[in-house]
Residue, then its C-alpha position, 0 to 999 in steps of 0.5 A: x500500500x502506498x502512502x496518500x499523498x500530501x495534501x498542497x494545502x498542509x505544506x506550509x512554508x517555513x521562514x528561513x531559520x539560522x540558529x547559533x548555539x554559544x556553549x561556555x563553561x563558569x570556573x569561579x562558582x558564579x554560575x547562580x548570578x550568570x543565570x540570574x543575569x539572563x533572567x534579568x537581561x534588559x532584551x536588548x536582542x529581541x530588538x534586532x532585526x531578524x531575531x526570532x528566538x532565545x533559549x537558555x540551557x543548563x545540561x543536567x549533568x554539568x550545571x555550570x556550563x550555559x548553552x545560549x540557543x538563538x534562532x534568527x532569520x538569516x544569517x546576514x541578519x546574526x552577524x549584523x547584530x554580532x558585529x554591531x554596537x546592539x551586541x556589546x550593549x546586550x552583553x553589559x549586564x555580564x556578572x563582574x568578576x565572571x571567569x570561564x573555563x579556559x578552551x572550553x567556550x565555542x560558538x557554532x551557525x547551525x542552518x535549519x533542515x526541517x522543522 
């Protein structure tokens, strides 16, 4: 038996989606005040142009790394916003005195296959 075929109708089409995973890891024990600067961050990132989404996760096997997940319309349209003054303004309310782990931050451009 072969498959019904899909109905035109039911196939909508997807906006195009660019999503950038930042993975880092907290070495001085402030990883509560780092989620606390997310929860209170001023959204200055809703505010660029082609910014759909952003998630914040905590691995449960390692709660003091921090992916930051963010979904965009393009590509162009990430880079714009990392490559302008709208990017060092979102990242202000940084905890003073935080300190990665050494090697263990990266930053990856993800293009979106399906949904």
């Amino acid at each position: 038996m072969t498959p019904a075929p899909i109905a035109a109708a039911a196939v909508r089409p997807q906006p195009t989606a660019f999503v950038v995973v930042s993975q880092f890891v907290v070495a001085n024990g402030m990883i509560e005040q780092v989620k606390e600067a997310f929860r209170n961050r001023p959204g200055l990132v809703e505010l660029a142009e082609g910014f759909i989404r952003m998630e914040v996760l905590t691995p449960l096997d390692c709660p003091e790394e921090i992916w930051l997940v963010t979904w965009w319309a393009s590509r162009d349209s990430y880079r714009r916003w990392h490559h302008g003054h709208s990017y060092r303004e979102s990242h202000e309310g940084i905890p003073k005195g935080l300190k990665l782990v050494k090697g263990q931050t990266r930053i990856r451009e993800f293009g979106r296959v399906s949904c």
